[in-house]
KOLVOTOR-103611 format. One record per residue (C-alpha): residue number from 1; residue in one letter; x, y, z. Coordinates in Angstrom, 1 decimal, decimal comma. Each point is the difference from the previous one (the first is absolute). Example, Ala and Ser with C-alpha at 12.3 -4.5 7.8 and 13.67 -1.06 7.14 Angstrom:
<pts>
k->1&r->A&c1->12,3&c2->-4,5&c3->7,8
k->2&r->S&c1->1,4&c2->3,4&c3->-0,7
</pts>
This chain:
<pts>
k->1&r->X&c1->129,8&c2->133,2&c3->123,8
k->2&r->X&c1->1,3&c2->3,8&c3->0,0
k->3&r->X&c1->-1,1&c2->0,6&c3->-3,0
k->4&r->X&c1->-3,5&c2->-1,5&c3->0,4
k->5&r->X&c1->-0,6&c2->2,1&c3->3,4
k->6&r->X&c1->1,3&c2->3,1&c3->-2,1
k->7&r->X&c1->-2,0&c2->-0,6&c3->-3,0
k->8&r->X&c1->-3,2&c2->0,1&c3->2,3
k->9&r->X&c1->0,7&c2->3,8&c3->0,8
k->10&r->X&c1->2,3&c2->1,4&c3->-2,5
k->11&r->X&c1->-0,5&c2->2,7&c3->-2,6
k->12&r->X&c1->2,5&c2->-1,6&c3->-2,5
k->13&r->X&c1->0,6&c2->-3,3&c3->-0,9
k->14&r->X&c1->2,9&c2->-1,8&c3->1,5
k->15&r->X&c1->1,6&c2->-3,3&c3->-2,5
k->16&r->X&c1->1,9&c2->-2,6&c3->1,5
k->17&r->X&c1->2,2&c2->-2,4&c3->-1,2
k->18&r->X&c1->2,4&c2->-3,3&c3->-0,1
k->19&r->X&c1->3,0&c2->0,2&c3->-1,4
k->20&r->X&c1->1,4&c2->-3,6&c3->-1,1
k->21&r->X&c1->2,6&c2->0,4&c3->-2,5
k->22&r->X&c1->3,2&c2->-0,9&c3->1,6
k->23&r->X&c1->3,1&c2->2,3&c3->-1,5
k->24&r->X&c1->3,0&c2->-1,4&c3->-2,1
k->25&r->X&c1->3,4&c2->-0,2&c3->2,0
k->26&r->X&c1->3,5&c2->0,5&c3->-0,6
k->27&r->X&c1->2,0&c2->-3,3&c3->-0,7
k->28&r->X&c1->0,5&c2->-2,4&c3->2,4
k->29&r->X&c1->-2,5&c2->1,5&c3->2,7
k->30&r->X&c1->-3,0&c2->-1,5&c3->0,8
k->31&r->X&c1->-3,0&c2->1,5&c3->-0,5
k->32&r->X&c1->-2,2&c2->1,7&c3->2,7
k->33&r->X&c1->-3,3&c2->-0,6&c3->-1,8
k->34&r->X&c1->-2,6&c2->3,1&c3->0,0
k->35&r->X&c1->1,1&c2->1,7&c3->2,8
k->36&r->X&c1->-1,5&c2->3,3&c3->1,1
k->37&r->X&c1->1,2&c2->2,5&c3->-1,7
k->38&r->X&c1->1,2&c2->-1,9&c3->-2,9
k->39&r->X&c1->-2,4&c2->1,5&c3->-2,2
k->40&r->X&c1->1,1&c2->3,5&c3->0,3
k->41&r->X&c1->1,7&c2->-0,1&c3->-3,0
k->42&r->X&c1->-2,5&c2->-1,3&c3->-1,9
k->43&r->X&c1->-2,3&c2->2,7&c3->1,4
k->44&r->X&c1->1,9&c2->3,1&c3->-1,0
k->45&r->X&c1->1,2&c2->-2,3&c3->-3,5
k->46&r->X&c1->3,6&c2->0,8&c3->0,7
k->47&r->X&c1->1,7&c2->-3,5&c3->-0,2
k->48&r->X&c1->2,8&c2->1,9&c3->-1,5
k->49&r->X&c1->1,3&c2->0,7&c3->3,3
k->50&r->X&c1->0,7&c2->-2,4&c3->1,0
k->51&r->X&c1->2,4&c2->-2,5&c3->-0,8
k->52&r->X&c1->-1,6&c2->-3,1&c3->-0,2
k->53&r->X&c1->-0,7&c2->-2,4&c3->-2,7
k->54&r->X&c1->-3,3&c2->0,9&c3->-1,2
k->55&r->X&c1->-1,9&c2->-2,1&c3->-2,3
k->56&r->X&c1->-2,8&c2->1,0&c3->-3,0
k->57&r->X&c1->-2,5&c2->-1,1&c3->2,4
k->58&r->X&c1->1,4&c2->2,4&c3->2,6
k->59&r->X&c1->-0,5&c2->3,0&c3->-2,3
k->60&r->X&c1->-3,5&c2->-1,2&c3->-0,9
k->61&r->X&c1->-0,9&c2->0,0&c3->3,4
k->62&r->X&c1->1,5&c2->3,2&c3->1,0
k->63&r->X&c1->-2,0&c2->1,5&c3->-2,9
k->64&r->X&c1->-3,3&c2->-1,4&c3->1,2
k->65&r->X&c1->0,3&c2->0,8&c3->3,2
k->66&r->X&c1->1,6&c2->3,8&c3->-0,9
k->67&r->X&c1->-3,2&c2->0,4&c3->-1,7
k->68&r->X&c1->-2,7&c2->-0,9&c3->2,6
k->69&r->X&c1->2,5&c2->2,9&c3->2,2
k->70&r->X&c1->-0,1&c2->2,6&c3->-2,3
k->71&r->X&c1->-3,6&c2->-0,8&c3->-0,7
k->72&r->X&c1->-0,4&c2->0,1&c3->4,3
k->73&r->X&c1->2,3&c2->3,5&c3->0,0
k->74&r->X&c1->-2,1&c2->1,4&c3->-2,8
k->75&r->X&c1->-3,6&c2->-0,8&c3->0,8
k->76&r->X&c1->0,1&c2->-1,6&c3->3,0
k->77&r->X&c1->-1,2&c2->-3,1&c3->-1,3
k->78&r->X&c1->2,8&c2->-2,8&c3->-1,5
k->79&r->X&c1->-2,1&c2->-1,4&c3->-2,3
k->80&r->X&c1->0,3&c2->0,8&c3->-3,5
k->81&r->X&c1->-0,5&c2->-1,4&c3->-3,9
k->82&r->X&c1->1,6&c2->-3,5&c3->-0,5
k->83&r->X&c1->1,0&c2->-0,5&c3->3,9
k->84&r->X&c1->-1,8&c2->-2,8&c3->2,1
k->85&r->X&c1->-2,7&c2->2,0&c3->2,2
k->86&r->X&c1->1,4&c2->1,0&c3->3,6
k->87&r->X&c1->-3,2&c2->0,2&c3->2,2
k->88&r->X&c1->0,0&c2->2,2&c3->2,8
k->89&r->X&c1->0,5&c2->-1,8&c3->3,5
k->90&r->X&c1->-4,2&c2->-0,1&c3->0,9
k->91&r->X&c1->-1,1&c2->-1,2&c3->3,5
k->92&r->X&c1->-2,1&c2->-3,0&c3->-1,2
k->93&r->X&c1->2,9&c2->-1,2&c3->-2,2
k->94&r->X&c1->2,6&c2->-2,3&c3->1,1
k->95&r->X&c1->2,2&c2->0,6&c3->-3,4
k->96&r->X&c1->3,4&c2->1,9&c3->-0,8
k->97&r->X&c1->1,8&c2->0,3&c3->-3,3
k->98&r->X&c1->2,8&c2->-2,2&c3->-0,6
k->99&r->X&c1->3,0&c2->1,8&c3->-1,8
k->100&r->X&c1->3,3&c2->-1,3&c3->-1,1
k->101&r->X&c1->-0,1&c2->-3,4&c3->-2,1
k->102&r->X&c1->-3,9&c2->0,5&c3->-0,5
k->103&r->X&c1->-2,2&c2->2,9&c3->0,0
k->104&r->X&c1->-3,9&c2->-0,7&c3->1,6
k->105&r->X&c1->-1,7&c2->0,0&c3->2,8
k->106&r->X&c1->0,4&c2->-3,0&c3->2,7
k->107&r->X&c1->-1,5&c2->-1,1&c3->3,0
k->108&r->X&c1->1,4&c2->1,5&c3->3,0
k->109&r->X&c1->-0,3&c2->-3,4&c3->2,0
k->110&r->X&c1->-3,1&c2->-2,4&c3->0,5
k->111&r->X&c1->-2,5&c2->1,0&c3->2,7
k->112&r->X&c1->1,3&c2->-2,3&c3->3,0
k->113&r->X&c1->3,6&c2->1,9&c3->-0,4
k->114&r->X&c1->-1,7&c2->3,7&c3->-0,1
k->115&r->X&c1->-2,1&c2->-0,9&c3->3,0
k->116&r->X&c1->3,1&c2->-1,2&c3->1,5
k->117&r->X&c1->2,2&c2->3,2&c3->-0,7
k->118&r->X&c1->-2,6&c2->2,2&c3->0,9
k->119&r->X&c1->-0,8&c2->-1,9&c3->3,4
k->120&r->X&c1->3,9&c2->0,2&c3->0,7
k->121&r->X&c1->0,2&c2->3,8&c3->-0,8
k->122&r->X&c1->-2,8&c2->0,5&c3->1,8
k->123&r->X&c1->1,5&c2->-1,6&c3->3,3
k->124&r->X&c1->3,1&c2->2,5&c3->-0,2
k->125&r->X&c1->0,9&c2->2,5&c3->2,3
k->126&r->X&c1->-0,8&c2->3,4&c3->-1,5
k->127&r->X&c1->3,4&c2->2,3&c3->0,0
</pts>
């Protein structure tokens, strides 16, 4: 909904996200699914920093998503040859990109659950 209400007014695109690719874990922890923030190091492409058991399919998606960054640092736009096309958050669209263990655009939820979110936001006390 942030995105949408800045899209409507903004100079510069804005690209939004969901991030569902849950991190490997040491041994014997259980593990803590796609938590926020667990994509940072997929983001930046440093798994090496981290010591944890990453996989092939870790590295591939670090790559990926490295790319559509550097693509986002560079140009200002993440989209780039042989990437699945992030589309800018737009008012009249209720879609984000999913990253992690797929990369392409998703529905952001079906139009009783917006109405609801944005009916509940709505009825908040402003700061």
């Amino acid at each position: 909904m942030w995105a949408a209400k800045w899209a409507k007014t903004a100079t510069s695109p804005v690209f939004t996200y969901y991030w569902d690719h849950a991190p490997p874990t040491q041994a014997g922890q259980t593990s803590r699914g796609a938590y926020h923030g667990s994509e940072i190091n997929y983001i930046f492409d440093n798994l090496y920093a981290t010591d944890l058991p990453w996989t092939d399919t870790d590295r591939t998606i670090a790559d990926t998503l490295s790319d559509y960054v550097v693509n986002f640092v560079t140009d200002g736009d993440p989209n780039g040859h042989g990437l699945a096309h992030w589309a800018a958050a737009h008012p009249r669209s209720a879609t984000t990109m999913e990253l992690g263990d797929t990369f392409g655009s998703i529905a952001l939820a079906d139009a009783a659950k917006a109405d609801f979110h944005q009916r509940f936001f709505a009825s908040q006390k402003a700061w």
